[in-house]
Biopython code that builds the backbone (N, CA, C, O; Angstrom):
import numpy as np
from Bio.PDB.StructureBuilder import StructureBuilder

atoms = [
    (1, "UNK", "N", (-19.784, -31.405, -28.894)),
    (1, "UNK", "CA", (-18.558, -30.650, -29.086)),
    (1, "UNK", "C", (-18.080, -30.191, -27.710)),
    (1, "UNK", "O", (-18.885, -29.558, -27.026)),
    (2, "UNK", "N", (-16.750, -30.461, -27.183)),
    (2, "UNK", "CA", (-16.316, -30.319, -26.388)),
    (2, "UNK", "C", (-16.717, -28.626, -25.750)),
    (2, "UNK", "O", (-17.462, -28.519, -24.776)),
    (3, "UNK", "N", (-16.223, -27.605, -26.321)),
    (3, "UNK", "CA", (-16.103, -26.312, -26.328)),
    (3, "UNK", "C", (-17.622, -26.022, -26.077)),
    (3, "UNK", "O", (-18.056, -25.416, -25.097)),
    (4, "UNK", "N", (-18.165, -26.401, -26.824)),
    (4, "UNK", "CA", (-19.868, -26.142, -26.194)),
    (4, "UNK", "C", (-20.558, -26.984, -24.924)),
    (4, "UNK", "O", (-21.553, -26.597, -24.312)),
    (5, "UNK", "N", (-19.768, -28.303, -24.639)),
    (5, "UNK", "CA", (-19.942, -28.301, -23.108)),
    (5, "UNK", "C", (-19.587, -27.587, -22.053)),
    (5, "UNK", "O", (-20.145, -27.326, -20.987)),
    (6, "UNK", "N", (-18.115, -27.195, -22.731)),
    (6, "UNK", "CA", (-17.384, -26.341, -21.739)),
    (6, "UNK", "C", (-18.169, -24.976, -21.380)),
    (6, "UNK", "O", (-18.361, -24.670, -20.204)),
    (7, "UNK", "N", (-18.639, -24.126, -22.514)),
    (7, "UNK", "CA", (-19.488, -23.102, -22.096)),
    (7, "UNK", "C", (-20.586, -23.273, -21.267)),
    (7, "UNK", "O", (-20.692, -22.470, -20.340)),
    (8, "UNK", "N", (-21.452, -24.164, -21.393)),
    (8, "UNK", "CA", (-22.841, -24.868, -21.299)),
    (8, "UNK", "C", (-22.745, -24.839, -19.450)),
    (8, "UNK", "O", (-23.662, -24.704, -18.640)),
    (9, "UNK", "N", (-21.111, -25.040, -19.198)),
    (9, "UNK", "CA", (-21.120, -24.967, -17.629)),
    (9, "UNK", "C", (-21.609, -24.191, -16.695)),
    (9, "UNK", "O", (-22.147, -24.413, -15.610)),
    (10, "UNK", "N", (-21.174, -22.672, -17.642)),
    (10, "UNK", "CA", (-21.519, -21.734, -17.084)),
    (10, "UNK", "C", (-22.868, -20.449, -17.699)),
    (10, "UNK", "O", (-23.370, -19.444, -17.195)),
    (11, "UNK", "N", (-23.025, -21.137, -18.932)),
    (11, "UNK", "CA", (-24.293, -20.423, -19.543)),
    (11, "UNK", "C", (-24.545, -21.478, -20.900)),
    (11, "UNK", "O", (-23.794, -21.807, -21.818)),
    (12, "UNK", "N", (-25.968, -21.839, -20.568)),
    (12, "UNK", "CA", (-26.750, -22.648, -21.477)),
    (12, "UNK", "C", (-26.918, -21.798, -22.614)),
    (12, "UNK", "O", (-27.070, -22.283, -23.735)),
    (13, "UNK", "N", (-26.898, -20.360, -22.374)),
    (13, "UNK", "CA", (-27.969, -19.788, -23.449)),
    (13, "UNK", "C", (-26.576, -18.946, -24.280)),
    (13, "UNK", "O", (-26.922, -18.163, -25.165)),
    (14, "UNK", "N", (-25.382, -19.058, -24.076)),
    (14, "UNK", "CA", (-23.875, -18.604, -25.058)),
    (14, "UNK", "C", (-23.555, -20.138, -25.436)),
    (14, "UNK", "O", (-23.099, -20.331, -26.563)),
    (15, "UNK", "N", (-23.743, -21.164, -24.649)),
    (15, "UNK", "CA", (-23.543, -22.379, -25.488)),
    (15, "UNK", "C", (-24.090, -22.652, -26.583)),
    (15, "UNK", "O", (-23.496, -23.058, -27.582)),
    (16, "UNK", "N", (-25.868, -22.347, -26.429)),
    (16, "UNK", "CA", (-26.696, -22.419, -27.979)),
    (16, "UNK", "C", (-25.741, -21.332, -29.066)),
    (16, "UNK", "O", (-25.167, -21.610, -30.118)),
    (17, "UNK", "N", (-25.850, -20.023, -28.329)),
    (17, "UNK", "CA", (-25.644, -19.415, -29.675)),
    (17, "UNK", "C", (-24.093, -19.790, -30.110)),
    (17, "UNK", "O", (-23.803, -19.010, -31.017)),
    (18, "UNK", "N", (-22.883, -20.744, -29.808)),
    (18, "UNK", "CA", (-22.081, -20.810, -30.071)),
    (18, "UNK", "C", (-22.424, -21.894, -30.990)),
    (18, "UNK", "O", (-22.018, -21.869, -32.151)),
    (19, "UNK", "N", (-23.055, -22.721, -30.597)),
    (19, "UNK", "CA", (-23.378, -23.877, -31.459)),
    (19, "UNK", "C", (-24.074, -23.086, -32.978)),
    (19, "UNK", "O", (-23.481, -23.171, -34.054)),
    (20, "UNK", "N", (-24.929, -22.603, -32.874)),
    (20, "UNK", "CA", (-25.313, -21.655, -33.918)),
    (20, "UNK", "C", (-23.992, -21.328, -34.533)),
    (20, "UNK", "O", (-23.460, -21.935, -35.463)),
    (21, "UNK", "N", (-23.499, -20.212, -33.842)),
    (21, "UNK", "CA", (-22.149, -19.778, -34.815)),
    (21, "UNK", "C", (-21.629, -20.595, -35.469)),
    (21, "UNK", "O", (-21.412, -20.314, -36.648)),
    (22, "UNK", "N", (-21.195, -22.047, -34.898)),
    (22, "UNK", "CA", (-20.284, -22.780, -35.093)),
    (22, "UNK", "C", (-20.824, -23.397, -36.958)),
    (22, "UNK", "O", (-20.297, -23.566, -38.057)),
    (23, "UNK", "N", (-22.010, -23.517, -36.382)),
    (23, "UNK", "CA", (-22.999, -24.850, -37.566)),
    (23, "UNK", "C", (-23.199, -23.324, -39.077)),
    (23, "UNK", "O", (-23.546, -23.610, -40.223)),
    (24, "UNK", "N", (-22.916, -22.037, -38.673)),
    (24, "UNK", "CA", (-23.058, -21.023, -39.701)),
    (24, "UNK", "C", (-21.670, -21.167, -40.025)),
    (24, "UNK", "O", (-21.603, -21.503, -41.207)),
    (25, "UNK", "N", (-20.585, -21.070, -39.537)),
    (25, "UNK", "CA", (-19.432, -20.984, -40.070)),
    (25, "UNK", "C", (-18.687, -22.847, -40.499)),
    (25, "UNK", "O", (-17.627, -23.098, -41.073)),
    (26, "UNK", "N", (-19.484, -23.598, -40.079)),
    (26, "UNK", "CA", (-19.679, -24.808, -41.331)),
    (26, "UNK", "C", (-20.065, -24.365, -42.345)),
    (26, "UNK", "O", (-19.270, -24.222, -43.274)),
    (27, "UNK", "N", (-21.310, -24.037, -42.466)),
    (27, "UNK", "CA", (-22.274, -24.203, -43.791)),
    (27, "UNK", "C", (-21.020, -22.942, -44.727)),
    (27, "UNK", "O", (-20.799, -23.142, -45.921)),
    (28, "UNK", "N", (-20.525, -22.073, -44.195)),
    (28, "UNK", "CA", (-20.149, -20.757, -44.956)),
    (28, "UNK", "C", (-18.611, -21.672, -45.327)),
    (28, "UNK", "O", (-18.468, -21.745, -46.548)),
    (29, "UNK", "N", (-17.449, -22.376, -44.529)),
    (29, "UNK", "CA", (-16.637, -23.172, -45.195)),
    (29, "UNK", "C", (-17.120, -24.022, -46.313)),
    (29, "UNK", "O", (-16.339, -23.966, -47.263)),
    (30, "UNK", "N", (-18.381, -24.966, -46.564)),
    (30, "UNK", "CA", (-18.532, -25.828, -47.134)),
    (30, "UNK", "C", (-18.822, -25.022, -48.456)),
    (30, "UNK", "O", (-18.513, -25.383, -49.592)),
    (31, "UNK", "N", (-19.445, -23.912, -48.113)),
    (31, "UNK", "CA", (-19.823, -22.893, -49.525)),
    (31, "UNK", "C", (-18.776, -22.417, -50.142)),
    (31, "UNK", "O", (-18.783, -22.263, -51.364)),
    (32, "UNK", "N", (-17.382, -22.021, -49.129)),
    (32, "UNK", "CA", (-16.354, -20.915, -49.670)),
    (32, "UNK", "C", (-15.094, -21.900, -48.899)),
    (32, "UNK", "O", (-14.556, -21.604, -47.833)),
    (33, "UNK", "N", (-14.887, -22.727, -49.459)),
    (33, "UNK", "CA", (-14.062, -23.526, -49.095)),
    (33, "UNK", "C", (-12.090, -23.113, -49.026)),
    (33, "UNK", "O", (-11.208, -23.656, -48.361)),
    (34, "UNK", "N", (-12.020, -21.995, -49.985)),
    (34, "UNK", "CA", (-11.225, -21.164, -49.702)),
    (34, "UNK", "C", (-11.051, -20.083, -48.500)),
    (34, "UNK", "O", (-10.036, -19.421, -48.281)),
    (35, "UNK", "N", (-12.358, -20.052, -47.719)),
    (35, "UNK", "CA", (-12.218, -19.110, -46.973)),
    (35, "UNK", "C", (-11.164, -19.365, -45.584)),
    (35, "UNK", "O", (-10.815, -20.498, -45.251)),
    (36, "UNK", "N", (-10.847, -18.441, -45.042)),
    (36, "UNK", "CA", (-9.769, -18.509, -43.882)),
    (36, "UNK", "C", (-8.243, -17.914, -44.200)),
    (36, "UNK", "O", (-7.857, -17.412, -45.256)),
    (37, "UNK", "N", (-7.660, -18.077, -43.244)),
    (37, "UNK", "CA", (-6.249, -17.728, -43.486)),
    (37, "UNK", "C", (-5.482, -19.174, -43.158)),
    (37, "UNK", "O", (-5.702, -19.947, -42.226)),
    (38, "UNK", "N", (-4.354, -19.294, -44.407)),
    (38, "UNK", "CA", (-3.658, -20.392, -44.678)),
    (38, "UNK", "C", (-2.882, -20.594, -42.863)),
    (38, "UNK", "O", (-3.092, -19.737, -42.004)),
    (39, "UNK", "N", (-2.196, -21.597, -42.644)),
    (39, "UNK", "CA", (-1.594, -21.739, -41.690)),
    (39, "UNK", "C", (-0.541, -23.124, -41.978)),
    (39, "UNK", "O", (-0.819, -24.155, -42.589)),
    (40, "UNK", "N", (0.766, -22.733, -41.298)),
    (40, "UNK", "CA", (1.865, -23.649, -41.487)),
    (40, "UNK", "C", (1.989, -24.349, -40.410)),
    (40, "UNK", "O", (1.684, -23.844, -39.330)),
    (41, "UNK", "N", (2.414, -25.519, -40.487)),
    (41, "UNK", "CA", (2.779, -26.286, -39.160)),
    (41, "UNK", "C", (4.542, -26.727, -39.588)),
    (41, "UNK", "O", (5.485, -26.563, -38.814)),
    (42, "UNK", "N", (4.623, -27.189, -40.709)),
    (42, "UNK", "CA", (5.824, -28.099, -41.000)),
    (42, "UNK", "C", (5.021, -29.601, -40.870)),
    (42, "UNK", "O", (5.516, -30.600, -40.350)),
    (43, "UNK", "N", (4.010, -29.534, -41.317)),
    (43, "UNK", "CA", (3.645, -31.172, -41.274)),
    (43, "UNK", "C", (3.011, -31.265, -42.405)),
    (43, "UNK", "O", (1.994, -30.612, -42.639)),
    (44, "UNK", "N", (3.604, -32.178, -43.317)),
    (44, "UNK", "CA", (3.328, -32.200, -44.522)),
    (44, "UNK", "C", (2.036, -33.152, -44.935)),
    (44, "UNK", "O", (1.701, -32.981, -46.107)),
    (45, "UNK", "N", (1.435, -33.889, -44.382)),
    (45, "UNK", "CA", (-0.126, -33.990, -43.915)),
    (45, "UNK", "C", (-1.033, -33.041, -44.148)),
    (45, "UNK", "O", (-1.954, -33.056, -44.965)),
    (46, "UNK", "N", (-0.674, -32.081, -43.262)),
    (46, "UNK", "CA", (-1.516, -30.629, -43.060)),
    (46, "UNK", "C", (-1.462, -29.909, -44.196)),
    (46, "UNK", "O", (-2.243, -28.963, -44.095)),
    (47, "UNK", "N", (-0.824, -29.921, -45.375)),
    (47, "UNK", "CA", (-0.496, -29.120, -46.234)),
    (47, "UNK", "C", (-1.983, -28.310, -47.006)),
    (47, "UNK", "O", (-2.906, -28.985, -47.462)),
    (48, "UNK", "N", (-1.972, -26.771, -47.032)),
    (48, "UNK", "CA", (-2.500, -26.394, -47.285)),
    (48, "UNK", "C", (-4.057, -25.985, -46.094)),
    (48, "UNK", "O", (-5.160, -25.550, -46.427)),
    (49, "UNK", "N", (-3.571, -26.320, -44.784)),
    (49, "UNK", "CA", (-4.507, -26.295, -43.651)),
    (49, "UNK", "C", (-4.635, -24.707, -43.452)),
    (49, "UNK", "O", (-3.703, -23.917, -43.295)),
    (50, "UNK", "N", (-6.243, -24.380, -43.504)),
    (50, "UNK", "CA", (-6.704, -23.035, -43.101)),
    (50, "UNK", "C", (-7.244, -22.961, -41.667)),
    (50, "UNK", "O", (-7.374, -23.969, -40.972)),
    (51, "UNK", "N", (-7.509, -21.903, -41.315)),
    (51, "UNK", "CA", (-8.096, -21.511, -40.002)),
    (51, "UNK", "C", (-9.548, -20.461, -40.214)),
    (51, "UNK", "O", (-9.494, -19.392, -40.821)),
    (52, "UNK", "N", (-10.680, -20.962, -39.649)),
    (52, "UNK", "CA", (-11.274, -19.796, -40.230)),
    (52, "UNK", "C", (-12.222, -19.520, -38.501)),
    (52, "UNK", "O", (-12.936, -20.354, -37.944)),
    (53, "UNK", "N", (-11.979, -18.458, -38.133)),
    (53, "UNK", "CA", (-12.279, -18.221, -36.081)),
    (53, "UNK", "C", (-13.991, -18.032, -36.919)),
    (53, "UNK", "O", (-14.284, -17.750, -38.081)),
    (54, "UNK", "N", (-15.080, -18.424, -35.359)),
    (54, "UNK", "CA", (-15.857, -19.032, -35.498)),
    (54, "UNK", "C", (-16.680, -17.251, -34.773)),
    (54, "UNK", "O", (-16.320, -16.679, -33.744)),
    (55, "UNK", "N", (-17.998, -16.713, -35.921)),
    (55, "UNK", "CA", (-18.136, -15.508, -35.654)),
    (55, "UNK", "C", (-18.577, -14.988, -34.523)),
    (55, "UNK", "O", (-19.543, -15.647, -34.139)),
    (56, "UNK", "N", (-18.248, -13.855, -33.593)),
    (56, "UNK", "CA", (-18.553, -13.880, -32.329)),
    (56, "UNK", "C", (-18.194, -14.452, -31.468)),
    (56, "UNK", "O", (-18.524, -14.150, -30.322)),
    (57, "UNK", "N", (-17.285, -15.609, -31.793)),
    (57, "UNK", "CA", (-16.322, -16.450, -30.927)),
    (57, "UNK", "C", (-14.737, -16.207, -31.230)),
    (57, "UNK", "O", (-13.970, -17.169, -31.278)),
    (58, "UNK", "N", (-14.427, -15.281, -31.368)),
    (58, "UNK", "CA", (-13.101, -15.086, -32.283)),
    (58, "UNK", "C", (-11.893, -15.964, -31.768)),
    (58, "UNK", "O", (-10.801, -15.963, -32.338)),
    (59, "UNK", "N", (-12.092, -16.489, -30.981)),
    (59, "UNK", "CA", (-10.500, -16.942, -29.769)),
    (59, "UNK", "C", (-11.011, -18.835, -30.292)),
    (59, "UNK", "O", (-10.367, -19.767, -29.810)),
    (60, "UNK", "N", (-11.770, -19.008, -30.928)),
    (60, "UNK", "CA", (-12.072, -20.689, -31.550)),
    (60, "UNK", "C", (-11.913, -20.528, -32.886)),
    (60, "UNK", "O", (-12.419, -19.623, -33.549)),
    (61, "UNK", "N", (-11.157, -21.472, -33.320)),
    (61, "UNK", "CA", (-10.672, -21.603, -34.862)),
    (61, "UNK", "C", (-11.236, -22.573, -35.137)),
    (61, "UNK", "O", (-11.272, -23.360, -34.191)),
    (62, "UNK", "N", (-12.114, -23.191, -36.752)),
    (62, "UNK", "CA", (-11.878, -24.242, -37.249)),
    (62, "UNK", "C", (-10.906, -24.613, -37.883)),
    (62, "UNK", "O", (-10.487, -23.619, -38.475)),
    (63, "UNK", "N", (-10.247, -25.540, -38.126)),
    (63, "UNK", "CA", (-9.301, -25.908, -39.213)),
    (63, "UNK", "C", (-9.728, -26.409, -40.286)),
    (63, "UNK", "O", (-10.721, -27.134, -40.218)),
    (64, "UNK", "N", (-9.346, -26.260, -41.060)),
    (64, "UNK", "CA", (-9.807, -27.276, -42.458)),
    (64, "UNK", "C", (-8.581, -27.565, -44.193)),
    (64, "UNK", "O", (-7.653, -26.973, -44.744)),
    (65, "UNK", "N", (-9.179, -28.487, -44.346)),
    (65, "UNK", "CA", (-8.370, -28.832, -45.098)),
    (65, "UNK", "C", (-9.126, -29.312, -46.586)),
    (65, "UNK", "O", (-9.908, -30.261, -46.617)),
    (66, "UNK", "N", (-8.746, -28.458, -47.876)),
    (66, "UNK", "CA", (-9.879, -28.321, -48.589)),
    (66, "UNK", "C", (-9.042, -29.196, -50.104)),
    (66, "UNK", "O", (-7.999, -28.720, -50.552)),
    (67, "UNK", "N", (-9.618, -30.350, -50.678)),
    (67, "UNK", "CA", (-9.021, -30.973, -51.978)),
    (67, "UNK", "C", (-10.071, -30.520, -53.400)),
    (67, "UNK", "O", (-10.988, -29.700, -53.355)),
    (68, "UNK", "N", (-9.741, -31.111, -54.307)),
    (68, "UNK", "CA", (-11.037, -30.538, -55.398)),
    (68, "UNK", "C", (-11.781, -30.778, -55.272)),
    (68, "UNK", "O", (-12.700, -30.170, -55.821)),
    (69, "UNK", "N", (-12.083, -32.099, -54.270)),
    (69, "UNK", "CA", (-13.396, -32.215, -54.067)),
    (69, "UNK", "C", (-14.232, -32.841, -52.487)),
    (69, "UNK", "O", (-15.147, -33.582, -52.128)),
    (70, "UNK", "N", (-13.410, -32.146, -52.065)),
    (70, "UNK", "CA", (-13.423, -32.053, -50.936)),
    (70, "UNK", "C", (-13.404, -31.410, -49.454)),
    (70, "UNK", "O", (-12.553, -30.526, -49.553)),
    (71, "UNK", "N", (-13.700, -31.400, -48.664)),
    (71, "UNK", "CA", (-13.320, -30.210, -47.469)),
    (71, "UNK", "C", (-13.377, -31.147, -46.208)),
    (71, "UNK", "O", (-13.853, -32.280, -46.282)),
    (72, "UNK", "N", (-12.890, -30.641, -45.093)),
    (72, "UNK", "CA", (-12.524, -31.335, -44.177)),
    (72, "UNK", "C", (-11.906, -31.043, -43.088)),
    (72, "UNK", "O", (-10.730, -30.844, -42.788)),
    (73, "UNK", "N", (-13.251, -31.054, -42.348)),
    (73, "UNK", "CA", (-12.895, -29.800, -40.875)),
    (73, "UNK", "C", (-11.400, -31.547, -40.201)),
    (73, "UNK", "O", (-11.423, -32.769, -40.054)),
    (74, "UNK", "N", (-10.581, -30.559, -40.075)),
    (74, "UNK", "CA", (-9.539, -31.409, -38.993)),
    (74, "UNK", "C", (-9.503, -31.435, -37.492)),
    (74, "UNK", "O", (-9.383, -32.444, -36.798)),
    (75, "UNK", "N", (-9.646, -29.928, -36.994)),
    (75, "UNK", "CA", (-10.238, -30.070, -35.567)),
    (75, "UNK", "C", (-10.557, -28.225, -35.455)),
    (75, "UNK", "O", (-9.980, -27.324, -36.064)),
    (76, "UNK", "N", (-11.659, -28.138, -34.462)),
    (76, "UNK", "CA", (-11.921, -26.889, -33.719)),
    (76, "UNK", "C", (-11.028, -26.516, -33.033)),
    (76, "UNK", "O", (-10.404, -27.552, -32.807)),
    (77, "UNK", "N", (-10.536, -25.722, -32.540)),
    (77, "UNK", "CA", (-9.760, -25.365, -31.043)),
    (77, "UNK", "C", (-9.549, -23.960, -30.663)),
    (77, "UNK", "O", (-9.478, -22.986, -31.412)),
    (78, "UNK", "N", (-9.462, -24.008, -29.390)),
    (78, "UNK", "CA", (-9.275, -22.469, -28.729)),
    (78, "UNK", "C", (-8.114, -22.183, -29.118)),
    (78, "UNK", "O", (-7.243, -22.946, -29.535)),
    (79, "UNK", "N", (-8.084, -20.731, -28.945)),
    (79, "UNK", "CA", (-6.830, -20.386, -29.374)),
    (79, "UNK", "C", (-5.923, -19.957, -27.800)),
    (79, "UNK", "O", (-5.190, -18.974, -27.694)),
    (80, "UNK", "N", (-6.203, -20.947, -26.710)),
    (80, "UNK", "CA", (-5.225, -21.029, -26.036)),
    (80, "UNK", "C", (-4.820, -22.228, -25.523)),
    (80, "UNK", "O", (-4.449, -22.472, -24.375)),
    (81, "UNK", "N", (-4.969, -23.317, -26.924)),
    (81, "UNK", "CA", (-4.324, -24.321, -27.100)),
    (81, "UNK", "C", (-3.032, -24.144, -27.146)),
    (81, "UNK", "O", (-2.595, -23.009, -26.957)),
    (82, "UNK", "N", (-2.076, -25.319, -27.428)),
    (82, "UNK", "CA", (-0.844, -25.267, -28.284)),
    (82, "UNK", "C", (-1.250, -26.114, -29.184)),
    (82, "UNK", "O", (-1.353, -27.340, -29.233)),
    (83, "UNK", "N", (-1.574, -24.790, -30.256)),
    (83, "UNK", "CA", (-1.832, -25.828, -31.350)),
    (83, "UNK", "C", (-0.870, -26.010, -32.350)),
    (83, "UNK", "O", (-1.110, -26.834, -33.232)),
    (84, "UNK", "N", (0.403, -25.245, -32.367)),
    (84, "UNK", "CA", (1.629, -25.887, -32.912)),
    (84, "UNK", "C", (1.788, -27.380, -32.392)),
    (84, "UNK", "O", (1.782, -28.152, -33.350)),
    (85, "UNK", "N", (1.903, -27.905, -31.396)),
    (85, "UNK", "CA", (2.393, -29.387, -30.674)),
    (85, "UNK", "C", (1.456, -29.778, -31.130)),
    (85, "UNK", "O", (1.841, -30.737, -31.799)),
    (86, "UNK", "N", (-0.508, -29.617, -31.334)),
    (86, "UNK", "CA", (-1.128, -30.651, -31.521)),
    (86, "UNK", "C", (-1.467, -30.706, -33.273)),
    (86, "UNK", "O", (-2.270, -31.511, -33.744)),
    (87, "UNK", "N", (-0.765, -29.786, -34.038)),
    (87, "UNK", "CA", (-0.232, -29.714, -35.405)),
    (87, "UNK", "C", (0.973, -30.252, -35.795)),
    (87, "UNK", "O", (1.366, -30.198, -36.960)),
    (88, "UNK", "N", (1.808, -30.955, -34.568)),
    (88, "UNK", "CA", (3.120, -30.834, -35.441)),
    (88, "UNK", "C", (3.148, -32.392, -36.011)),
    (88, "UNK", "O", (2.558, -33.242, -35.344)),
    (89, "UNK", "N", (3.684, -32.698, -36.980)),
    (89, "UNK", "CA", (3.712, -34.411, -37.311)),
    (89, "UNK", "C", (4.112, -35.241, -36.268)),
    (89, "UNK", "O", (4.611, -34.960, -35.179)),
    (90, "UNK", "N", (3.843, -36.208, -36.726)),
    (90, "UNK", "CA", (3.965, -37.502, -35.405)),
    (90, "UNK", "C", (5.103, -37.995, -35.771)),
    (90, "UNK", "O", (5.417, -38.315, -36.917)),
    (91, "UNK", "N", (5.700, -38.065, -34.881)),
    (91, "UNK", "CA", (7.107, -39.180, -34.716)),
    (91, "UNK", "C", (6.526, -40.414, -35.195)),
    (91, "UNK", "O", (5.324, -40.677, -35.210)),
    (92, "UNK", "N", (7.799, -41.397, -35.718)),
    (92, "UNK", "CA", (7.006, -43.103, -36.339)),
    (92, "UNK", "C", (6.407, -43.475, -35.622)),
    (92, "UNK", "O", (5.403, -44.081, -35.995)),
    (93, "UNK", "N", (6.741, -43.290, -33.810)),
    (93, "UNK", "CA", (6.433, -44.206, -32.872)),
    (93, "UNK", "C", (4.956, -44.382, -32.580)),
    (93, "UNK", "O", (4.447, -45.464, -32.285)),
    (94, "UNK", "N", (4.026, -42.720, -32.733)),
    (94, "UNK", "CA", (3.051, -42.157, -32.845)),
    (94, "UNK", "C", (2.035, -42.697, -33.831)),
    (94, "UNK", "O", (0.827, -42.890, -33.692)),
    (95, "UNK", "N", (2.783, -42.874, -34.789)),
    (95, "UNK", "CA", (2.036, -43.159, -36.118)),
    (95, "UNK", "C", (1.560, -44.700, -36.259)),
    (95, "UNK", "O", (0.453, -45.024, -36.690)),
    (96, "UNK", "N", (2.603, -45.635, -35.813)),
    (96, "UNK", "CA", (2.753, -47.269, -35.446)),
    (96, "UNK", "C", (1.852, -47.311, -34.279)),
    (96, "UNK", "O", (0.864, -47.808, -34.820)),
    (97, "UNK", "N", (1.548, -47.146, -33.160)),
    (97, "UNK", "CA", (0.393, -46.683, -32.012)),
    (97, "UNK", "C", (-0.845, -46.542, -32.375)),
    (97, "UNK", "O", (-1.786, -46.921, -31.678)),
    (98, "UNK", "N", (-0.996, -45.840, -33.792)),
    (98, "UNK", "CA", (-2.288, -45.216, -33.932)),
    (98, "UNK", "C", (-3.036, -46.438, -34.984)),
    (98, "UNK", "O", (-4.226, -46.663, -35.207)),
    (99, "UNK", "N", (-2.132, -46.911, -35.359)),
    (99, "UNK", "CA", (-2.564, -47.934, -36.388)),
    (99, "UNK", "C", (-2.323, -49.501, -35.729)),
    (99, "UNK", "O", (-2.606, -50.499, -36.391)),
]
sb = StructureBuilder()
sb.init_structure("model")
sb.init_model(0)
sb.init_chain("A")
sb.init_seg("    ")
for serial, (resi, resn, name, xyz) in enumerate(atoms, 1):
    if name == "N":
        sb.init_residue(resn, " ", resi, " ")
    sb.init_atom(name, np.array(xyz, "f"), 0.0, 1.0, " ", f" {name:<3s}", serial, name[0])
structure = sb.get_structure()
């Protein structure tokens, strides 16, 4: 995970316990799959995408995206991303590229 290399630069031993946090606030989405606060982008993909910040790390969000039978981390990120731009839908051109 990116974010835990990034720490790891400057302390091995807040990288473990982030990784910890991180792998507790998996297991606690996969249990409470409702948990988090909803979040909008305007991308109808994303529909119904939560955020739930990662404990003791408050400034890292997971995202997720939860069906009846399903859950589905979409991405981690700091919260001094722009994570509107890396939420917002893809132009066709984007979409034709990726496929």
């Amino acid at each position: 995970m990116e974010q835990a290399d990034y720490i790891a630069r400057t302390s091995l031993n807040a990288s473990d316990r982030f990784l910890k946090a991180t792998q507790e606030a998996f297991r606690k989405i996969a249990t409470m799959p409702g948990i988090g606060s909803p979040r909008d982008f305007n991308n109808p993909a994303l529909q119904g995408l939560r955020v739930f910040f990662v404990p003791r790390f408050s400034k890292i969000g997971i995202y997720s995206l939860t069906t009846e039978t399903t859950t589905e981390i979409v991405r981690v990120l700091h919260g001094a991303r722009d994570i509107a731009s890396i939420f917002a839908p893809k132009s066709e051109e984007e979409t034709q590229a990726d496929e």
